[in-house]
C-alpha positions as CSV (number, residue, x, y, z in Angstrom):
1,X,-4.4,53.5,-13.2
2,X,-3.6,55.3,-16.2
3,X,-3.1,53.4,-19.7
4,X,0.7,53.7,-20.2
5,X,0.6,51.7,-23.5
6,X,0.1,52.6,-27.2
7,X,-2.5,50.7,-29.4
8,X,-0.4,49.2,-31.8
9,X,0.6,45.5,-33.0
10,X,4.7,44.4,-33.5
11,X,5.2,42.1,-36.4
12,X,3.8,38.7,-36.0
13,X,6.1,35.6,-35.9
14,X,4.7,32.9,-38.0
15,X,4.5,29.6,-35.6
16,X,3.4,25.8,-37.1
17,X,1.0,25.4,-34.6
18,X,-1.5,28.6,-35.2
19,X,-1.9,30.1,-39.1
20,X,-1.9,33.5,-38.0
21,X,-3.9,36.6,-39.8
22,X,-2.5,40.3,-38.9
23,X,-5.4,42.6,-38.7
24,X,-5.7,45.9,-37.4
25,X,-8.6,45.4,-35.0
26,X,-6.7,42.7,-33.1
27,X,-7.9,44.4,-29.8
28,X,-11.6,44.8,-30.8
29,X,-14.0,43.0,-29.0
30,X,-16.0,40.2,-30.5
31,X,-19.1,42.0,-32.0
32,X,-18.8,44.3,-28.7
33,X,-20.1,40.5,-27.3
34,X,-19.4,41.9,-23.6
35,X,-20.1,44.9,-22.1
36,X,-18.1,47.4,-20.8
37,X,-20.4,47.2,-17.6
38,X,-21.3,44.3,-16.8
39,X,-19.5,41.6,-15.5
40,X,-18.3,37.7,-17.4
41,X,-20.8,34.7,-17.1
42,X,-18.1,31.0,-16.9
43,X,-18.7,28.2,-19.1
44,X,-17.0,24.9,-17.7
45,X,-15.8,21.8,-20.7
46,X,-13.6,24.1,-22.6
47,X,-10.6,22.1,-24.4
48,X,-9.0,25.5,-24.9
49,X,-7.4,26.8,-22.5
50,X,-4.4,28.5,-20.5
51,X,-1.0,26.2,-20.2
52,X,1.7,28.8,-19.5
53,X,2.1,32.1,-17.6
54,X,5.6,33.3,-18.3
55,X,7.1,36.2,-16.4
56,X,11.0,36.7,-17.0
57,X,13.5,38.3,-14.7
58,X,11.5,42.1,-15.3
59,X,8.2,42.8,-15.5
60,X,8.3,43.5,-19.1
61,X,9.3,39.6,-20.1
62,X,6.3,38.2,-19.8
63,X,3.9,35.5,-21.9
64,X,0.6,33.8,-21.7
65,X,0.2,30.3,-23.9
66,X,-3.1,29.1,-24.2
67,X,-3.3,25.2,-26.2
68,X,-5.9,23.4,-27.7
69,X,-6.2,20.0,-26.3
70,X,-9.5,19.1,-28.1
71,X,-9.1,16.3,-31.0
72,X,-10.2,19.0,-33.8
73,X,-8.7,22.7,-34.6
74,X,-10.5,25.9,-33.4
75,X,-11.5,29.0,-35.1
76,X,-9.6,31.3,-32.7
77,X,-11.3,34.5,-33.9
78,X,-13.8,33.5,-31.3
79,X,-11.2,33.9,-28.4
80,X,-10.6,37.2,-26.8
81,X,-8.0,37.6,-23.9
82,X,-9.4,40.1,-21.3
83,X,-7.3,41.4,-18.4
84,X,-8.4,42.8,-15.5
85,X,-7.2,45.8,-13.1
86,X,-7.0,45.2,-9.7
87,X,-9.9,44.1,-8.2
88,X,-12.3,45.0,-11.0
89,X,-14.9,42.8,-12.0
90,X,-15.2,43.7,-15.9
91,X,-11.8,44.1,-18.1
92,X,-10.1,46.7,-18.8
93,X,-8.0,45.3,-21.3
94,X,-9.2,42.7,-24.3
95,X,-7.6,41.7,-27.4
96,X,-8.5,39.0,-29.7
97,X,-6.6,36.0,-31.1
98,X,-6.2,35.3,-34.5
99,X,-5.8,32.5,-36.8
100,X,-6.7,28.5,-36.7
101,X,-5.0,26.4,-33.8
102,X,-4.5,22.7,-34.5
103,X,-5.4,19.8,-31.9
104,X,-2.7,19.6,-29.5
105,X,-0.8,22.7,-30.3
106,X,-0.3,26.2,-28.5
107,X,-0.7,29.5,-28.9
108,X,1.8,32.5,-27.3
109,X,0.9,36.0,-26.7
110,X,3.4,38.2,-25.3
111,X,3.6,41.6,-24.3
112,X,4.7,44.0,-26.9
113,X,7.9,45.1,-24.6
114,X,9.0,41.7,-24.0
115,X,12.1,41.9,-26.3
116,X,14.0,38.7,-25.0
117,X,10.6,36.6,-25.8
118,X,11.8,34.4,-29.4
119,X,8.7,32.6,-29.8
120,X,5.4,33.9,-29.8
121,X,2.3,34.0,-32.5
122,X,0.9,37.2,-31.0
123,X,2.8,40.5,-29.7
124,X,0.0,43.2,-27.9
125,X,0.2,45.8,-25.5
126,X,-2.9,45.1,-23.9
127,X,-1.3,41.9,-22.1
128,X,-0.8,44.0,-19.1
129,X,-0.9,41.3,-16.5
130,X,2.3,40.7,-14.7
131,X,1.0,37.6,-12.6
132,X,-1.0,39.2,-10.1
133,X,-4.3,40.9,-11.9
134,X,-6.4,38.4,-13.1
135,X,-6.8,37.6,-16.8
136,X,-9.3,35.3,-18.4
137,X,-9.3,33.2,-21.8
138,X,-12.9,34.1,-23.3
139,X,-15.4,31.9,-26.3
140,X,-18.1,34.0,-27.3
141,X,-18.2,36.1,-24.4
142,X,-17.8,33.8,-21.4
143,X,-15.0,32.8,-19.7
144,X,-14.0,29.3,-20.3
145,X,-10.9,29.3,-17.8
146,X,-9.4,32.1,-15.7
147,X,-6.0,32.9,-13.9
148,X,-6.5,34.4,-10.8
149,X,-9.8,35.7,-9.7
150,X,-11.7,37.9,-10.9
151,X,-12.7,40.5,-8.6
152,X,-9.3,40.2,-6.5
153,X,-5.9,41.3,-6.9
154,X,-3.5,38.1,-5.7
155,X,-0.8,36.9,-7.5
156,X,-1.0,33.3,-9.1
157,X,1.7,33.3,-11.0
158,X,5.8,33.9,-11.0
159,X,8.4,33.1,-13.4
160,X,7.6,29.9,-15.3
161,X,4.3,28.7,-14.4
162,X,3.8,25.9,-16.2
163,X,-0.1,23.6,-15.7
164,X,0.0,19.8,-14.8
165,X,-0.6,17.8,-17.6
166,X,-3.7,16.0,-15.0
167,X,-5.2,19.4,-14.8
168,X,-6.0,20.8,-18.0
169,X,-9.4,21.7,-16.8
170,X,-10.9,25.4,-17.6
171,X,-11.4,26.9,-14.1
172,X,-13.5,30.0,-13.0
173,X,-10.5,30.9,-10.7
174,X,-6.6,29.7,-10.4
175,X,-6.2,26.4,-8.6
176,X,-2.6,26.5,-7.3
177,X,-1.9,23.0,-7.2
178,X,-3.1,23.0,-11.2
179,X,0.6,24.6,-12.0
180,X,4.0,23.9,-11.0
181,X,6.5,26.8,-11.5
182,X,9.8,26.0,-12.9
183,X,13.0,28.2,-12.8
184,X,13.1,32.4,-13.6
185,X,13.6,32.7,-17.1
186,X,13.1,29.6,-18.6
187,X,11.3,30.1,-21.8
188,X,12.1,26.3,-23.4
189,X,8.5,25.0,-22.7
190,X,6.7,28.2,-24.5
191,X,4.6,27.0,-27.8
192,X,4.9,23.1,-26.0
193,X,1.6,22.1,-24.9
194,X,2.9,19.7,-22.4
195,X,4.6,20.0,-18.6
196,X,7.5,17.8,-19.0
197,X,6.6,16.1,-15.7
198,X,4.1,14.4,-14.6
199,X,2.4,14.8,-11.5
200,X,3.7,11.7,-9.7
201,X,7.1,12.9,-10.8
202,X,6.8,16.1,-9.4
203,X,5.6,14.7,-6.3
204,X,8.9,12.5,-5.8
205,X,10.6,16.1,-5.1
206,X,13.6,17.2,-5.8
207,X,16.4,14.8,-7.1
208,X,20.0,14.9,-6.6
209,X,22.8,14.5,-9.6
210,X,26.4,13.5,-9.5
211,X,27.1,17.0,-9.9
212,X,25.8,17.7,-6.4
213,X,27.8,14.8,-4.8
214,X,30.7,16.5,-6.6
215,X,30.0,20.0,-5.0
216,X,32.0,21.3,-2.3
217,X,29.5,22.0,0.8
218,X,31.1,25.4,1.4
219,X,32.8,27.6,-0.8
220,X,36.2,28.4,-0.1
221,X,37.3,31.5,1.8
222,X,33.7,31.8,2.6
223,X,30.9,30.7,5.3
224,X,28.3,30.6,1.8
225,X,27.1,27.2,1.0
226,X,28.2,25.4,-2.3
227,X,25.7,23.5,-3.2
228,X,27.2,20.2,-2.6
229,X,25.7,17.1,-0.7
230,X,27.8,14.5,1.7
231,X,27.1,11.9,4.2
232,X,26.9,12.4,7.4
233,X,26.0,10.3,10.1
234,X,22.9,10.4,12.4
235,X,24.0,11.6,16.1
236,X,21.1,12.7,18.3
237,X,17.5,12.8,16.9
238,X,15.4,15.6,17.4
239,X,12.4,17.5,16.5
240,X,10.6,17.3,13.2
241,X,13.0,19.8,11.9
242,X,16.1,19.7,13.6
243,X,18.9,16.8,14.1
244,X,22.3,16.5,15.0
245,X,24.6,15.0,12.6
246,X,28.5,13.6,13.5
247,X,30.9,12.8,10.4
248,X,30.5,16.3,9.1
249,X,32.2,17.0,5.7
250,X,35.9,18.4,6.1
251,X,34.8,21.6,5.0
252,X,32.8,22.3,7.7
253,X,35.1,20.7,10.3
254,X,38.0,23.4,8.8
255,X,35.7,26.0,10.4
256,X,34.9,24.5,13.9
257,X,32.1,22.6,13.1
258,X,31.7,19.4,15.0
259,X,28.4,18.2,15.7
260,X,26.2,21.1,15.3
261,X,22.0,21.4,15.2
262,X,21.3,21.5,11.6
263,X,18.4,22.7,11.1
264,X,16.3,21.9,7.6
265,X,15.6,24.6,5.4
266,X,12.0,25.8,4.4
267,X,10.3,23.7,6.5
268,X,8.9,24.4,10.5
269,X,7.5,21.6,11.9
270,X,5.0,22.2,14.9
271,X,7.0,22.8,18.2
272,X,7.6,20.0,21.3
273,X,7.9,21.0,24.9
274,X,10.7,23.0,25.4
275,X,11.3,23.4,29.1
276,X,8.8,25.6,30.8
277,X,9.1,28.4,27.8
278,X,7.4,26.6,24.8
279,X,4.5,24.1,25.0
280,X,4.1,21.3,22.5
281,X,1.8,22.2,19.3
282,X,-0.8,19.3,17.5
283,X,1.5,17.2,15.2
284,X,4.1,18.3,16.7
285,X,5.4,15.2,18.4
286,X,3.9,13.5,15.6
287,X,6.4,14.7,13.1
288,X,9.5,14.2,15.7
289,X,8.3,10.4,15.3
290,X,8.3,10.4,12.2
291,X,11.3,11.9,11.5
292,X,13.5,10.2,13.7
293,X,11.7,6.2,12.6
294,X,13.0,7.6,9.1
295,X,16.3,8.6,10.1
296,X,17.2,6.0,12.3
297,X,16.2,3.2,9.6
298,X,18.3,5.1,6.6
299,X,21.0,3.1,5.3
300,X,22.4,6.9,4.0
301,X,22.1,10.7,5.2
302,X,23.4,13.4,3.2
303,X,23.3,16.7,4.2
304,X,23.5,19.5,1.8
305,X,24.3,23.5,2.0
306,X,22.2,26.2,-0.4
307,X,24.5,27.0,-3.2
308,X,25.4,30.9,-2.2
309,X,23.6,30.9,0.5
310,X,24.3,31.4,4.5
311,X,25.6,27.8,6.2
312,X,23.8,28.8,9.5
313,X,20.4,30.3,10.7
314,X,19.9,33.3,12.9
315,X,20.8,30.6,16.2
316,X,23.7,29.4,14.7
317,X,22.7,26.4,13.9
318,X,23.9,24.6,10.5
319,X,21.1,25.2,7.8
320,X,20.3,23.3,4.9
321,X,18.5,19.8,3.1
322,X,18.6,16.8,4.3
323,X,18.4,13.7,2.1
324,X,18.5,9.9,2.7
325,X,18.2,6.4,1.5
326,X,17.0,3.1,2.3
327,X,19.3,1.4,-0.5
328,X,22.7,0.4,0.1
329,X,24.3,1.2,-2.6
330,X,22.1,4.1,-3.7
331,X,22.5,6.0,-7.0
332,X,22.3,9.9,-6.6
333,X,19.0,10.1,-7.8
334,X,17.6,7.3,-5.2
335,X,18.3,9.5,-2.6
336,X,14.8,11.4,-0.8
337,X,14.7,14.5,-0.1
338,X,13.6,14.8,3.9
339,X,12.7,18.6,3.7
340,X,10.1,18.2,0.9
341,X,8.9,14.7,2.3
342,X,8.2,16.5,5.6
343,X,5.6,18.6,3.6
344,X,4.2,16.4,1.4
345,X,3.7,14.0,4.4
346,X,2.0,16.6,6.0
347,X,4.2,17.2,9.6
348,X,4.7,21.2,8.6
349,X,4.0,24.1,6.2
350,X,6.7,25.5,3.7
351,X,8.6,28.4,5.4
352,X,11.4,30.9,5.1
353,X,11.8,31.0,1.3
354,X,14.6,33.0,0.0
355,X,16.1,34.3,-3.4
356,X,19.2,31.6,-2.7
357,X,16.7,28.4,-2.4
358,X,14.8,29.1,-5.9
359,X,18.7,29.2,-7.6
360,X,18.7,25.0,-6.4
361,X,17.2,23.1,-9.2
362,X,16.4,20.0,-10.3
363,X,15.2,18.8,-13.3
364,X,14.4,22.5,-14.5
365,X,12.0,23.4,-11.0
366,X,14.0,25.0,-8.2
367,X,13.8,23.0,-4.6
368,X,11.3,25.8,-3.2
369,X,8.9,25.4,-6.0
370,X,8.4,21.6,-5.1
371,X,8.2,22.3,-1.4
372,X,5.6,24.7,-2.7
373,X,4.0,22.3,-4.3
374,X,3.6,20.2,-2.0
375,X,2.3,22.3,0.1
376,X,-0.6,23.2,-2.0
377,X,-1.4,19.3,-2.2
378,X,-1.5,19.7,1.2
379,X,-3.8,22.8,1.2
380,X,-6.2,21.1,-1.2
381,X,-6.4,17.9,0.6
382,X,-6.6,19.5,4.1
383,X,-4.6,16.6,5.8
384,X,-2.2,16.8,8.9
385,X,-1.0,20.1,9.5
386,X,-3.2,21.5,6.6
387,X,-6.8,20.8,8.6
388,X,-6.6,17.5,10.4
389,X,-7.0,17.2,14.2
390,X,-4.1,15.9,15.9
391,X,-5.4,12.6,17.4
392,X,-2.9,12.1,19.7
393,X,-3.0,15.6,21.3
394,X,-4.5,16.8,24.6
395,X,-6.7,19.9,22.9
């Protein structure tokens, strides 16, 4: 690929966390300390390391933070960022960072073209990565922790990728379940060290607010979802991913809606017999089980639609999340969201994403992103679904 950017440095914004230097040979390498043709050793212990990976709504808008969570400050003259093309193996872009970072603090680079991008300590054009080449945070030559992998081209970030508090480990590639993405274009957590969740919190899933009780669950005129989330009443249990609700909400009623299939959104839990054209699949009748104890035993069932998105899948059946609670009188955010609980549980894989489901947020991460991360627990853990045998299934 050709090099489409000029060599050239945009003013510096001064930031409390890094006491910055400008120098013209911000894009030298450290005493030529790696070759152009050979490839980067890893050194594991480092407590500097990656913490964001920002990429706004272009591919322009984008940001790396790197924090020092070490008790001392570092010399950061002895950090170079090198990015990599494609599947290349040795860099074809490297700049160096500048100044002294405190314990506890962070460091943002951006790309020089990223206009929109307020705070920042370091502004290059030779931050070419948009999420998918690979780009590694280098001490003296080696790499002490890496996004993506070197030597492949596979995206490993999007929008606000933000890593775990629990995993600020330097790794020699990008462990997915290290990060948890919050929403496109959220820049509030650049130069903050911290992911304002912890693990455990992001693993309760999404959580519902008064706001969504308050919702309509279609928009008017339309058959596009509004976002909102009423109770419903359990009629006949079905698979892992599909039940029939009664009491539907009025809306839905108005447009000949009665007691429908709904089927759960981004979820796909392994098939049951169906007649003499589909034959059951390992944890299949494992997650109906499952899903029906749960249902059967809630004290509460919402349902809710995807804010501007379709009210029905390609069958016709109603589509959207369904929530529930064992309390009775539950608070909004008691409520547990079934979809995500299916995946974390281990009864199916995240499917069917769609631009609509990553506009549904809570607390800052949109719904998809924690189904995501779930199923990455669930990749890394190799349980159920992810890598377990069935024990209850004829093989």
């Amino acid at each position: 690929m050709k090099r489409l950017f000029a060599l050239f440095i945009l003013p510096l914004a001064s930031c409390s966390n890094a006491s910055l230097v400008s120098s013209s040979d911000a894009f030298s390498s450290i005493e030529d300390s790696i070759s152009q043709s050979s490839e980067i050793s890893f050194e594991a212990g480092s407590k500097v390391i990656f913490s964001e990976f920002y990429v706004g709504d272009s591919l322009r808008q984008r940001a790396l933070e790197i924090s020092n969570y070490g008790q001392e400050a570092v010399d950061l003259s002895k950090y170079e960022v090198a990015c990599f093309h494609g599947d290349a193996k040795v860099p074809e872009y490297r700049f160096r960072l500048q100044g002294t970072l405190q314990a506890n603090s962070s460091y943002v680079v951006r790309y020089s073209g990223s206009d929109s991008i307020a705070h920042y300590d370091l502004s290059t054009p030779d931050f070419v990565s948009d999420g998918s080449w690979p780009v590694a945070l280098l001490h003296n030559g080696k790499a002490v922790d890496v996004l993506g992998r070197i030597g492949d081209q596979l995206e490993f970030a999007y929008d606000d990728f933000v890593r775990k508090n629990e995993y600020r480990i330097g790794r020699e590639h990008s462990e997915a379940y290290d990060w948890i993405a919050y929403a496109q274009n959220d820049q509030s957590h650049l130069g903050n060290p911290s992911c304002p969740l912890s693990e455990a919190e992001i693993l309760e899933g999404p959580k519902l607010t008064q706001s969504d009780l308050d919702a309509p669950y279609v928009l008017e005129g339309t058959q596009l979802g509004g976002g909102g989330a009423e109770e419903v009443k359990l009629g006949y249990v079905g698979d892992g991913d599909t039940t029939t609700f009664s009491n539907l909400p009025a809306d839905l009623v108005n447009l000949g809606y009665s007691g429908d299939s709904f089927r759960y959104q981004n979820i796909d839990t392994p098939e049951i017999d169906h007649g003499s054209s589909i034959s059951a699949d390992p944890w299949g009748y494992a997650a109906k089980r499952w899903n029906n104890e749960i249902l059967r035993n809630a004290k509460h069932i919402l349902i809710q639609s995807v804010l501007n998105g379709p009210i029905t899948e390609n069958y016709g059946r109603l589509l959207g999340y369904v929530w529930y609670s064992n309390l009775v009188n539950p608070k909004p955010e008691d409520y547990i969201n079934l979809n995500h609980q299916t995946i974390l549980e281990g009864y199916s894989k995240i499917a069917f994403g769609s631009s609509k489901t990553l506009k549904m947020l809570s607390r800052g991460i949109p719904y998809y992103r924690y189904f995501e991360d779930a199923n990455n627990r669930g990749l890394k853990e190799g349980y159920k679904v992810f890598g377990e045998k069935d024990p209850d299934f004829a093989y």
